[in-house]
C-alpha positions in Angstrom: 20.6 -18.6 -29.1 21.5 -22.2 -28.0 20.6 -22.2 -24.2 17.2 -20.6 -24.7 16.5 -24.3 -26.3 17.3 -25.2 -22.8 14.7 -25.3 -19.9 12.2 -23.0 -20.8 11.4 -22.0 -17.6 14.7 -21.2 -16.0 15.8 -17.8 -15.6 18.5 -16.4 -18.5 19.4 -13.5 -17.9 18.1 -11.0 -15.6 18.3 -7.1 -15.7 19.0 -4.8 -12.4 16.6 -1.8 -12.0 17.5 1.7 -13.2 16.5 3.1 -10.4 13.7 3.6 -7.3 16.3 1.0 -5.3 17.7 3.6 -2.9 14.2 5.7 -2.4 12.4 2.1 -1.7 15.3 1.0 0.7 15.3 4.4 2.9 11.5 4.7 2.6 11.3 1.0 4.0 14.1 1.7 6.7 12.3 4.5 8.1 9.2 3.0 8.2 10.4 0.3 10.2 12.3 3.0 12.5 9.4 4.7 13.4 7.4 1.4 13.8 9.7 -0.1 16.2 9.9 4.0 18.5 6.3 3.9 18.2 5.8 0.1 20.0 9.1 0.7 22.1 7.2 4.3 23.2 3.6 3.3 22.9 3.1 3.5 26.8 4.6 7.5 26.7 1.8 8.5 24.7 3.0 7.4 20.9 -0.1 8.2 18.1 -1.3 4.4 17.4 -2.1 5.8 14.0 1.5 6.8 13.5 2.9 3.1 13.6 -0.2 2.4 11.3 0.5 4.8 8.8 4.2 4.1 8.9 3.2 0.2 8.6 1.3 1.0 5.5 4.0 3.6 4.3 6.8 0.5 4.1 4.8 -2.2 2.9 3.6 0.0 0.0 7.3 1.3 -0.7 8.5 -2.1 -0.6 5.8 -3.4 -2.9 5.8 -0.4 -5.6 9.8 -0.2 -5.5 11.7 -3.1 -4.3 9.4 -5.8 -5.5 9.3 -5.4 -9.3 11.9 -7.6 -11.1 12.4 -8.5 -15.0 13.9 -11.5 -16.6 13.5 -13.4 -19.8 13.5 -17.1 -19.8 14.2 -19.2 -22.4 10.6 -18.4 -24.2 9.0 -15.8 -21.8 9.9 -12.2 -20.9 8.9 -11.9 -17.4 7.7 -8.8 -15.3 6.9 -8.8 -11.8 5.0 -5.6 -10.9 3.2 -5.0 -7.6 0.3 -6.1 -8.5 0.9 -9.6 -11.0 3.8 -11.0 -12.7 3.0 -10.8 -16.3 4.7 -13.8 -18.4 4.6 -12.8 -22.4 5.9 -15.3 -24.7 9.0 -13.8 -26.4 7.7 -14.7 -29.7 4.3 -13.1 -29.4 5.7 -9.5 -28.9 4.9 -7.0 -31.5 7.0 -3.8 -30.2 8.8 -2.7 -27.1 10.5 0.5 -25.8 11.9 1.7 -23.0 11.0 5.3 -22.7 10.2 6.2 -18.8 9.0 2.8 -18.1 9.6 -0.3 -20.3 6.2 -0.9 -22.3 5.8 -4.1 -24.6 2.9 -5.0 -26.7 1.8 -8.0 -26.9 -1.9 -9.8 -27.4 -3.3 -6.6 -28.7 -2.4 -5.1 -25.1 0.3 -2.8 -23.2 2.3 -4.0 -20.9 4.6 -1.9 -18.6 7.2 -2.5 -16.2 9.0 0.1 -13.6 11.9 -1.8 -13.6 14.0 -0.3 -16.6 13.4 3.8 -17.6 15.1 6.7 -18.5 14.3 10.1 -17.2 11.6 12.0 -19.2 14.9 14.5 -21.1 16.2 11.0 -22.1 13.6 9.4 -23.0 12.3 12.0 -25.6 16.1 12.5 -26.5 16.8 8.5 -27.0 15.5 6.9 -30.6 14.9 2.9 -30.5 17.8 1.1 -30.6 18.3 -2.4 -32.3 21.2 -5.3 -32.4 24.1 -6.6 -30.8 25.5 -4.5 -28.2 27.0 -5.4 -24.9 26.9 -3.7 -21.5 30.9 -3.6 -22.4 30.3 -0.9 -24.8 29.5 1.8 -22.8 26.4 2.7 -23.7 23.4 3.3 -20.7 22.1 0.7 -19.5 18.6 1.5 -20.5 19.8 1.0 -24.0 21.4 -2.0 -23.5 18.5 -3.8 -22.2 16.3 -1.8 -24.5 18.9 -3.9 -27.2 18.9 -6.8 -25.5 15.5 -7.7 -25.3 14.9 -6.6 -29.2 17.5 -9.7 -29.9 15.9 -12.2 -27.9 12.2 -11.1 -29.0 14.0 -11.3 -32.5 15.4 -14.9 -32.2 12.1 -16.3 -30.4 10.2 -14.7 -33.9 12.4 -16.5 -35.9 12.2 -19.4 -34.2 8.9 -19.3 -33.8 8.9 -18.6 -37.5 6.5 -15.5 -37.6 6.5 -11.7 -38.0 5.3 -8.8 -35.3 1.6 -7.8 -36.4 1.3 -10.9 -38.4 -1.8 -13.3 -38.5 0.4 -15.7 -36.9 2.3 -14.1 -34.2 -1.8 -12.8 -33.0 -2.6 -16.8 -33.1 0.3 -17.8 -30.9 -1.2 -19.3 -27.9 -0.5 -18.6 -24.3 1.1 -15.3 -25.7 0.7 -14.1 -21.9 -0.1 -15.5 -18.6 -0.8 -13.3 -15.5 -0.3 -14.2 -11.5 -1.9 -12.1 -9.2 1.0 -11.4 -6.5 -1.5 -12.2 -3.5 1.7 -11.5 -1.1 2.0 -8.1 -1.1 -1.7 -7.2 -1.7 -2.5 -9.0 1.0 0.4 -7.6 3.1 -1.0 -3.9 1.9 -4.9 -4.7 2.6 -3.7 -6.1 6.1 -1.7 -2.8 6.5 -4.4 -0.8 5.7 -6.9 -2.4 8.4 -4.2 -1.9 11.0 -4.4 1.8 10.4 -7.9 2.2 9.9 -7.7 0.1 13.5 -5.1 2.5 15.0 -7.5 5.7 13.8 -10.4 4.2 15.5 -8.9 3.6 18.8 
């Protein structure tokens, strides 16, 4: 594809989560509802521990299921879990599937993101699914990205000029690059202090 000869580091095309969006949202709101009764209260007698724990509950939600995202760019598929964003060269993949969670092998590893799944009936129902659909063609969306990425892993091969499995496509180098997402597990750990805190007052 022409514009994946472009910058190789911009964004081109992202893919919307299947779902956890709603639970994360509400999970987060409440959280923050019962953090601001709790300080609002706090003189009437509120548990300390209750804002803690709520505290804890929200950062966690919005860490395990608002955070993750997943995007290609014009040579990397791109994952950002809760933990790391995980960068894999296009070109280095050997398989992927979307079955409950997306998982994609690459460097003689697994790697998974939440981001895109189907339920466990449709995910033993669904067979692999390969080439040139659209969004358009009312198929779920699972499939299409399940499609999607199988074409761009497909041009970067070709590109790239090697097959999945081969010699060559283990030799590619930087086949994956990991970031530790220090943000949120620093937000968790501080969370965590401020409820063991709230416990031991």
């Amino acid at each position: 594809m022409a514009r994946l000869q472009d910058d190789p580091k911009a964004p081109v095309e992202r893919f919307h989560p299947t779902s956890g969006r709603v639970t994360g949202w509400m999970t987060v709101v409440m959280a923050a509802a019962v953090v601001v009764a709790g300080l609002a209260y706090l003189d009437a007698g509120f548990p300390r521990w209750v804002i803690g724990a709520a505290l804890l509950v929200g950062v966690a939600a919005w860490a395990a299921m608002l955070r993750p995202a997943l995007w290609v760019t014009g040579e990397h598929l791109v994952m950002r879990n809760l933990a790391e964003t995980v960068h894999i060269r296009l070109a280095a993949v050997e398989e992927l599937a979307v079955r409950q969670v997306l998982a994609v092998r690459a460097a003689d590893r697994r790697w998974v993101s939440t981001v895109i799944g189907r339920s466990w009936r449709k995910a033993i129902r669904t067979r692999p699914t390969s080439g040139g659909a659209t969004p358009q063609d009312g198929m779920p969306y699972a499939d299409f990205v399940e499609t999607r990425l199988h074409d761009l892993v497909d041009d970067a091969r070709t590109a790239a000029g090697v097959r999945p499995g081969s010699t060559e496509q283990l030799a590619l180098p930087d086949a994956v690059r990991r970031e530790p997402a220090w943000v949120p597990l620093g937000l968790m750990a501080a969370s965590a202090v401020v409820l063991l805190v709230t416990l031991l007052l």
